[in-house]
C-alpha positions in Angstrom: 9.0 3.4 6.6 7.3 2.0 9.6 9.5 -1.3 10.8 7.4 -3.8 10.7 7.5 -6.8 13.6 8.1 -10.7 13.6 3.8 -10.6 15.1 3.2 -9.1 11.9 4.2 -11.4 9.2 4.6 -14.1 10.9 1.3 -15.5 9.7 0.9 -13.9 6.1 1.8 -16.2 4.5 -0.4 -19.1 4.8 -3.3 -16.7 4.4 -3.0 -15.2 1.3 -5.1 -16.6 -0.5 -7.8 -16.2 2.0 -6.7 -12.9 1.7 -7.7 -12.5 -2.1 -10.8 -14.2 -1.1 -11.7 -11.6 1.7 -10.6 -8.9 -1.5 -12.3 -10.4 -3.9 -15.6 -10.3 -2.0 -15.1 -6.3 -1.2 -14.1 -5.5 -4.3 -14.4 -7.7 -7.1 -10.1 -7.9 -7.7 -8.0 -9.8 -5.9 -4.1 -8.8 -5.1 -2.9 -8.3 -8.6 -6.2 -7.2 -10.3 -6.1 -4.1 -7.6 -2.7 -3.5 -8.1 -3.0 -3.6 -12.0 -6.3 -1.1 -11.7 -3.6 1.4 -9.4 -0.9 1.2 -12.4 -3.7 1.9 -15.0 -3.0 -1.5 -16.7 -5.2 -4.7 -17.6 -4.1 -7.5 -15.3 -3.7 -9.8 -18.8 -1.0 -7.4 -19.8 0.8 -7.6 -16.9 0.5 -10.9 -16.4 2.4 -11.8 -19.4 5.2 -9.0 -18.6 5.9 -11.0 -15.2 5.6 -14.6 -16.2 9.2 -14.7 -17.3 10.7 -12.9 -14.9 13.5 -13.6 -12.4 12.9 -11.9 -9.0 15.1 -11.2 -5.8 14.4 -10.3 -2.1 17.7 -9.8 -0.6 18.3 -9.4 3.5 19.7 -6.2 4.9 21.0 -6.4 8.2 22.1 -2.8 8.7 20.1 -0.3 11.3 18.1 -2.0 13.8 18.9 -5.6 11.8 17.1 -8.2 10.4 13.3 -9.0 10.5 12.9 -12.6 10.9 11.4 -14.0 7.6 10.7 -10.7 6.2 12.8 -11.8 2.8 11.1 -15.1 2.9 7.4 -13.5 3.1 7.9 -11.1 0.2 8.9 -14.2 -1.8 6.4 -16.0 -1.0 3.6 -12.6 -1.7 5.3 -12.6 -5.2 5.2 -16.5 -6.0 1.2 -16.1 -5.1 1.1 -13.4 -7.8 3.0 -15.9 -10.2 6.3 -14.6 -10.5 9.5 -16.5 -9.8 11.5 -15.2 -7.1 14.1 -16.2 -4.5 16.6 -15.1 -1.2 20.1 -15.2 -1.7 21.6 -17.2 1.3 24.1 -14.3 1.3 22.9 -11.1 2.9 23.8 -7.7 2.5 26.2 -5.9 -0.3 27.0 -10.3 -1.2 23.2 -10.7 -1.5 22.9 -8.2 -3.9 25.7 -9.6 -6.1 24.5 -12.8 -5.8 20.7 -11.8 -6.9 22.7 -9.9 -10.2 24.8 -12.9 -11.1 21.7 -15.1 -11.0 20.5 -12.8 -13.4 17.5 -11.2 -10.8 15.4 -8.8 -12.9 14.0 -7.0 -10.3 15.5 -6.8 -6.2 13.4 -6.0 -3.7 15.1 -5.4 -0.4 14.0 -3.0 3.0 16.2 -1.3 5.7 14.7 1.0 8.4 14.3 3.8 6.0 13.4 2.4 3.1 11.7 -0.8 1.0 12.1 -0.2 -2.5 12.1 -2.6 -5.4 14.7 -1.6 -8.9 14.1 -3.0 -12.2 18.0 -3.2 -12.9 16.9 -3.8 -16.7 14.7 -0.4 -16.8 16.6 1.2 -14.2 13.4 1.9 -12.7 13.4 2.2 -8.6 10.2 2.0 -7.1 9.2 3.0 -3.3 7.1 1.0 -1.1 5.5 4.4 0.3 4.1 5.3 -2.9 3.2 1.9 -4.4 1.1 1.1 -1.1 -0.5 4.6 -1.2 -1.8 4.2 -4.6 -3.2 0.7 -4.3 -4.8 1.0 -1.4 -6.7 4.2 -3.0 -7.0 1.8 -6.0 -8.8 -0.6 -3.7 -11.1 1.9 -2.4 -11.9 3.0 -5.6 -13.1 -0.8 -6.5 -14.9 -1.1 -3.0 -16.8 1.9 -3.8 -18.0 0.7 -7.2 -15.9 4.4 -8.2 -15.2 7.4 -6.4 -15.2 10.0 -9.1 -17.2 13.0 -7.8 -17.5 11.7 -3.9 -15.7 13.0 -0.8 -12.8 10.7 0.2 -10.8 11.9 3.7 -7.5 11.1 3.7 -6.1 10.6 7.5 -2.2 11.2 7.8 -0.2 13.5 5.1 2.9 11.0 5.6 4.5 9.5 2.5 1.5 7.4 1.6 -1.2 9.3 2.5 -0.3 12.0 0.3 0.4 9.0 -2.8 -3.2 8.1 -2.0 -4.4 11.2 -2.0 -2.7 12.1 -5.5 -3.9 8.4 -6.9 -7.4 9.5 -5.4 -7.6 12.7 -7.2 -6.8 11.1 -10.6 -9.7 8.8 -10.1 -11.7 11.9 -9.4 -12.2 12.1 -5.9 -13.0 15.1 -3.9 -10.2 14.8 -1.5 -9.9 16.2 1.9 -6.5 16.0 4.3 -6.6 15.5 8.2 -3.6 15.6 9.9 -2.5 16.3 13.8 -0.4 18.4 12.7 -2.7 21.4 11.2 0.2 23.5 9.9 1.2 20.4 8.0 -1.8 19.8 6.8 -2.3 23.3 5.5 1.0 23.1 3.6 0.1 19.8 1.8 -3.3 20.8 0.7 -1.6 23.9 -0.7 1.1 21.7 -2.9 -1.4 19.5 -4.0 -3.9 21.8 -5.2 -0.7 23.3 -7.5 0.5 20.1 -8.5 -3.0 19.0 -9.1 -4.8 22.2 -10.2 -8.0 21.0 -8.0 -9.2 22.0 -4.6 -7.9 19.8 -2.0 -9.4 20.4 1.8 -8.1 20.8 5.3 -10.1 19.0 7.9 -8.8 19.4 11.0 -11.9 18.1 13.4 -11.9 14.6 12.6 -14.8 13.6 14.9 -17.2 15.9 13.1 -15.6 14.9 9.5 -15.9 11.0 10.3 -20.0 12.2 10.2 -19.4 13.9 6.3 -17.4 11.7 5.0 -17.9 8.2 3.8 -15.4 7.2 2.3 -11.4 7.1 4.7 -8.2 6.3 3.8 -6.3 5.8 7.8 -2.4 6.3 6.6 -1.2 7.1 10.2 1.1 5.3 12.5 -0.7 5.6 15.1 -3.2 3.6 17.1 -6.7 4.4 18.4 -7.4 7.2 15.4 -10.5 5.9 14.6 -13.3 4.3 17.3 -16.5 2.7 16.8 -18.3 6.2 17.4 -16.7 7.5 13.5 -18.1 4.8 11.6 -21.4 4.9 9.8 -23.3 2.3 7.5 -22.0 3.6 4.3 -18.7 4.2 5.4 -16.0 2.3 4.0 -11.8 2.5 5.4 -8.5 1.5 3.8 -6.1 1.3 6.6 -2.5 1.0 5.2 -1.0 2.9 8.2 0.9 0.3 10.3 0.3 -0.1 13.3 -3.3 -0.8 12.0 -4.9 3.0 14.0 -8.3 1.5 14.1 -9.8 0.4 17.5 -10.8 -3.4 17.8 -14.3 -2.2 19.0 -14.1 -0.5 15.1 -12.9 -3.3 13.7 -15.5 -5.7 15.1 -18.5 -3.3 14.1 -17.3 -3.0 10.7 -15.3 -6.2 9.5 -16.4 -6.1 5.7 -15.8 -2.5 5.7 -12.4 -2.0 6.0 -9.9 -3.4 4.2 -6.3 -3.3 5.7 -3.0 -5.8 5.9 0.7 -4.9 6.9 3.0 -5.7 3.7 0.6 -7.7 1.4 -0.9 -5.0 -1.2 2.0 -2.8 -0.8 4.5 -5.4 -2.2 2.5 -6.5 -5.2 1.9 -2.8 -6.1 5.7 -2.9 -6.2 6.2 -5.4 -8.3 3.5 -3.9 -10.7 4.8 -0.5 -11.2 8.7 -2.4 -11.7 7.6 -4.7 -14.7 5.3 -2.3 -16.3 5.9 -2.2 -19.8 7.8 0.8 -21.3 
């Protein structure tokens, strides 16, 4: 897991809802409807799974420590969505005890490694690297009016680059893997092809690929991976790599193209794929 920064929530916030607006107008969903279209499930059916749940965000302090308000913000991401959730005041192994014996269905809670979120009733874990992966392929999918049958690049073979890229092939993508690392890349083509049973390719000029492909998913940690002189028209980015690796120059050239945010989308997947339904 990338560790986030105070800079990077610090804002969020107060802006989600003009964050649903902003996804509303690329794709037609807003948080939760592009969550529920990742999970395969209507957004009425999960809304009435969540309504009466109890949610959870407990503090860790271990590793590098606490990020200020990082508890608070996933709270307030899941009260947007309309589910009830809290902080313990306690942190740690005593905020855990204190989210069970106020009878928390679902605890969400991050250290440096890891930001998972476990159904305790379903005994269901689920990982933020997968859950961000497939719903920001999800909201690619809904910016594209449907990928089936087109070329989608995914940039990074990390944790969530390869979820998106396995969420893009069962929406029918063509999907092809850049990473710096061409060995790497190799390897993960070849596993996902087997797991998969379809063809899956290497790119490993990304300056030239930017020209054939329209369609990017940028799931590095890195900055400066894609510049102004990559994007096209028609192309269209999901950026859930953090830091964001797309130049401002990019950014400013293709605003309503790209769709990116540092915790948002990722956490509401999460709390999707814990209350789904048996």
């Amino acid at each position: 897991m990338t560790r986030l920064t105070p800079d990077d929530i610090d804002t969020l916030s107060s802006q989600l809802a003009d964050f649903d607006e902003k996804l509303l107008l690329q794709t037609g969903q807003d948080m939760l409807g592009i969550a529920c279209h990742g999970a395969g499930i209507s957004k009425e059916t999960i809304q009435n799974s969540i309504k009466d749940l109890n949610i959870a965000a407990v503090t860790l302090s271990s590793g590098l420590g606490q990020i200020t308000g990082f508890a608070q913000t996933i709270v307030d991401i899941l009260i947007h969505i309309g589910l009830n959730a809290f902080v313990p005041r306690e942190t740690d192994a005593a905020g855990f005890a204190r989210a069970v014996e106020k009878e928390a269905d679902i605890i969400f809670m991050a250290d440096d490694k890891r930001y998972i979120a476990v159904n305790l009733k379903k005994c269901r874990l689920i990982d933020n690297t997968w859950a961000t992966g497939n719903i920001f392929a999800a909201a690619l999918d809904l910016m594209a009016r449907g990928l089936k049958s087109q070329r989608v690049l995914v940039i990074g073979c990390g944790p969530v680059g390869m979820a998106a890229a396995e969420t893009l092939i069962s929406l029918g993508a063509h999907v092809g893997l850049h990473d710096k690392d061409q060995a790497k890349c190799e390897t993960y083509c070849t596993t996902l092809e087997k797991r998969r049973t379809k063809r899956v390719e290497p790119i490993h000029d990304l300056k030239v690929a930017c020209r054939d492909f329209n369609f990017l998913v940028e799931a590095t940690n890195a900055k400066g991976v894609i510049n102004s002189s990559m994007i096209n028209p028609p192309t269209l980015i999901v950026a859930p790599g953090v830091p964001l690796g797309i130049t401002p120059n990019a950014v400013k050239k293709a605003s309503k193209q790209i769709i990116y945010d540092p915790l948002q989308l990722g956490t509401v997947a999460m709390a999707v794929m814990a209350a789904l339904p048996d």
